[in-house]
N, C-alpha and C positions, 0 to 999 in steps of 0.2 A: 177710175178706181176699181172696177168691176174686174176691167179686162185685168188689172195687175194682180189683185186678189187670185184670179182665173189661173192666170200664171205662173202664179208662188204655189197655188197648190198643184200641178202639172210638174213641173219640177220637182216637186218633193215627192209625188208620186214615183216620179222615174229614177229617183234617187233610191227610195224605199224599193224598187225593182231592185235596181241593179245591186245593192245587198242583197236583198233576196238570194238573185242569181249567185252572187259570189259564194254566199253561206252554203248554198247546192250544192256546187261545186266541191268545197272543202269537204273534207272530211269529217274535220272538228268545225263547230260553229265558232267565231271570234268572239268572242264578252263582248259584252257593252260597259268599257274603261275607257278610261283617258290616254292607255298607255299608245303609242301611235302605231299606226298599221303595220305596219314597213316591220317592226318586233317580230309581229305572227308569221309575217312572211317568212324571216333568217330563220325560226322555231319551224315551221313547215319543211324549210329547206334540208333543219340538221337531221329534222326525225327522218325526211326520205332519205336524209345520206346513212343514216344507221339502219333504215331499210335494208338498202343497195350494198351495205357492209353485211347481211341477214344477223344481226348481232341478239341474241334471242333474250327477249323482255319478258321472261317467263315470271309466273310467281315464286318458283325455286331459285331467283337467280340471287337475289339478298339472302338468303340462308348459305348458297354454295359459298357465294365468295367470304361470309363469315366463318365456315367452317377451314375451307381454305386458310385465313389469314391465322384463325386459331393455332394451326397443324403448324405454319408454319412461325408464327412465334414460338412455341411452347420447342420445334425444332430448333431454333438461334437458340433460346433461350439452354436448350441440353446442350448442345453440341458446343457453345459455349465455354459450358463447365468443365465440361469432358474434354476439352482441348486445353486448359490450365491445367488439368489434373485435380478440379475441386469435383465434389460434390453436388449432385442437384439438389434442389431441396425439393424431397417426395411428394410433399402436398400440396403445393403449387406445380409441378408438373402432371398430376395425375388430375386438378381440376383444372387447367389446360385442356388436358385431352379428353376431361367429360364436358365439359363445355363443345368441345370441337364436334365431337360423337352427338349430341346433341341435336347440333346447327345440321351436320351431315345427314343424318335421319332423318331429317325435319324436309331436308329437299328430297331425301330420296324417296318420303312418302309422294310427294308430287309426278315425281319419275314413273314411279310401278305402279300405284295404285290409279287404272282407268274405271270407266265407267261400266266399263262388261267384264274386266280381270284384271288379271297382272300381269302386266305389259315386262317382260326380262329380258331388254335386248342385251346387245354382247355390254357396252360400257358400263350401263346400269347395275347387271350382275358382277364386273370386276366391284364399282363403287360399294355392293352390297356387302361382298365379299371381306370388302379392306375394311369398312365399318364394322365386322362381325370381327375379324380380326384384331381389332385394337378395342373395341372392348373387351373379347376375352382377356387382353392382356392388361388391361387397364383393373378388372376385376382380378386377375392371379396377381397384382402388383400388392394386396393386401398380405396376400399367404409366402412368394415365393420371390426371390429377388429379379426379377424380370424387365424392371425399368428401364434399363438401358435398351433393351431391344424396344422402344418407342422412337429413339434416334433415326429408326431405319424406318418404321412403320408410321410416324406421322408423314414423311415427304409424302409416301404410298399414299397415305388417305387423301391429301390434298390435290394430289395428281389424279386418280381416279374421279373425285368429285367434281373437279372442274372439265375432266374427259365425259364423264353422263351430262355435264352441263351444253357445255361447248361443242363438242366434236358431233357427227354426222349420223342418223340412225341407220341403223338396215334394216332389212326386212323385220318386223317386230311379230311376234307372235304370241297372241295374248293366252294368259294361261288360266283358264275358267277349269277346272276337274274341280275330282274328290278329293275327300281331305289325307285318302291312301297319299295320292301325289304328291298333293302338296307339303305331307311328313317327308316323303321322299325326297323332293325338293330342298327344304331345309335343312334333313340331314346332310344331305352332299353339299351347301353353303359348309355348316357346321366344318366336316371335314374337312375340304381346300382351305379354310380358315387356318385350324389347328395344323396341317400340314404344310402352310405358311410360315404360321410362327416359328415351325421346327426349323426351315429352311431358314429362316432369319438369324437361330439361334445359330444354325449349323455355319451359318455364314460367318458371324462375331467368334464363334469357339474357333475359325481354321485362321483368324487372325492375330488372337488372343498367342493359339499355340504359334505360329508364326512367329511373335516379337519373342514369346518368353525363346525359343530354341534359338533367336539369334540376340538376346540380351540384349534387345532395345525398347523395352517397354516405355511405349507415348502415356501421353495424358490418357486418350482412350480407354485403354485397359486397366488402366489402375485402381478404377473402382469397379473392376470385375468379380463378382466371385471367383474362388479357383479353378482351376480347370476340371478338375475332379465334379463340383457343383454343377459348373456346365454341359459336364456331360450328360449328368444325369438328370439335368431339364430338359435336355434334348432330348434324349429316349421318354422321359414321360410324355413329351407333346406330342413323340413317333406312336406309344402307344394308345394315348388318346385318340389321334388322327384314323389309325389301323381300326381302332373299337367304331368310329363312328360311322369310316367307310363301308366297314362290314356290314353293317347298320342301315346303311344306306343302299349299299348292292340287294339285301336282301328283301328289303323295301320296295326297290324298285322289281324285283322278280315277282313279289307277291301283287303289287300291284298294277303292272305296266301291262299293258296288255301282248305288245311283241318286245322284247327286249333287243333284239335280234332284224327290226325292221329298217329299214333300206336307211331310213334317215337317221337310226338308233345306234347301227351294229357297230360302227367304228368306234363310237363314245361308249358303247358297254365291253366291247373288246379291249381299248385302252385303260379304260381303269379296272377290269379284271387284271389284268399284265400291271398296273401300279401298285394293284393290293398284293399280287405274289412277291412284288420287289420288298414293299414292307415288310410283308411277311417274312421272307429269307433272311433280312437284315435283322430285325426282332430275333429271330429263331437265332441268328450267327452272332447275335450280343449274348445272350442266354448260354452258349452253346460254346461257343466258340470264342468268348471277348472281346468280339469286335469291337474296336473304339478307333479315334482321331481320323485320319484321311481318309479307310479305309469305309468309316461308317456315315462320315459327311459324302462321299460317291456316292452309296448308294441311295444316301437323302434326297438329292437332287435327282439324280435315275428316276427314282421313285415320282417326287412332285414335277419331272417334265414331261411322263407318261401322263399324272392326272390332271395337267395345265393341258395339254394338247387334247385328253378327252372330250373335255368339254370346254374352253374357251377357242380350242384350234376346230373342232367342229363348227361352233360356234359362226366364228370367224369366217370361215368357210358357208355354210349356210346364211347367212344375214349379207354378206359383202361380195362374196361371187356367184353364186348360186340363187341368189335371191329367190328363197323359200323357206 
């Protein structure tokens, strides 16, 4: 009786080992449930296969994909409309899009905000970028008719957010300065923002005139304002754009220390040469009338000067150069 006693507890010993050892082994310890082992196993095996996929389980990644899906119902939901030739209805489209803006914000604080600064790699800064973008427009959709440029600018948003989510870092460099910079900083988001929108405008007005000069007006356009209105959205978001650039060029003079320095000069070169384009164009509406194809050229001219100053450096710095 002795020796069996002896026995039963030797075995249960070495039973109690070799869980032991197993739960070491693991990563996660198993519960003590009923449900049967072999479960934890398939569950070990998916999380390593979502490893092995590097599939990133971040705590930004439930707010990306809600802002995502936001952009892109509230997208079906315009384009929709705009492809019968109805009507969206404004305030369910504009809280749509503050919903989205929202959710987007919310992961991109997890993005930029590290523990020493602000981490602005290249995708992060487009993502920041499209969210400054669409609320400005979400906010001028109270005063100005602008709505419909959301058709173009929510896909943007949902594309950038799941690109800072998904896509690959480069070299990141964290931005701890003064708060000179950091206005600097902002300013120039600000600008590529407003100098977006204008591009977006400029893009819907070269279609708008399109249909109307070959008298096929789609659904699209037909809840356009006129063209005349259009235009002169466009030039306000050019002059906006121009004021904040300015704004920002002089910002960074005053408080950068080389503006002109090896890793700087091409990004302060290029958008010097973006602010002259606007500049010329403003002056050649004022001066001279410039409107329709003549003023949409140099729109673009203009925002692939300031796209290349700083997302093609960017780009260049973070992914070839790694520095």
């Amino acid at each position: 009786m002795a020796a069996q006693t002896g026995l039963k507890l030797c075995s249960a010993s070495l039973r109690r080992g070799q869980v032991a050892d197993y739960s070491e082994d693991c990563v996660w310890r198993t519960p003590r449930t009923f449900v049967p082992r072999g479960f934890y196993a398939k569950l070990s095996a998916f999380r390593a296969c979502l490893t092995g996929l590097m599939l990133p389980l971040s705590p930004s990644l439930l707010t990306t994909l809600a802002a995502a899906c936001l952009y892109a119902a509230a997208t079906l939901y315009q384009g929709t409309r705009l492809a019968t030739g109805a009507k969206a209805n404004k305030r369910l489209l504009v809280t749509l899009g503050v919903l989205a803006v929202l959710a987007h914000s919310a992961s991109l604080i997890t993005h930029l905000l590290t523990p020493i600064g602000l981490g602005l790699d290249f995708f992060s800064a487009a993502s920041l970028i499209a969210a400054a973008v669409i609320a400005l427009t979400l906010l001028a959709c109270s005063r100005i008719p602008v709505e419909n440029l959301l058709v173009l600018l929510f896909p943007l948003g949902a594309l950038t957010a799941l690109l800072a989510q998904f896509a690959p870092a480069g070299t990141v460099q964290i931005i701890d300065e003064e708060p000179g910079i950091l206005a600097h900083i902002l300013l120039s988001i600000l600008a590529y923002g407003m100098f977006t929108i204008a591009v977006f405008q400029s893009l819907l007005l070269l279609v708008q005139d399109h249909q109307l000069k070959h008298k096929h007006p789609s659904g699209l356009i037909k809840n356009f304002p006129p063209l005349q209105t259009m235009e002169s959205l466009l030039f306000g978001f050019l002059w906006a754009g121009w004021t904040l650039l300015s704004m920002s060029l002089i910002s960074g003079w005053l408080f950068v220390e080389n503006l002109f320095a090896q890793h700087l000069v091409h990004k302060t070169l290029l958008a010097c040469l973006a602010w002259i384009v606007f500049s010329v164009l403003l002056w050649g509406r004022n001066r001279l009338g410039w409107r329709g194809h003549k003023a949409i050229r140099w729109t673009l001219a203009g925002f692939c000067l300031l796209m290349l100053a700083y997302f093609g450096s960017k780009l260049v710095r973070e992914y070839i150069l790694h520095i």
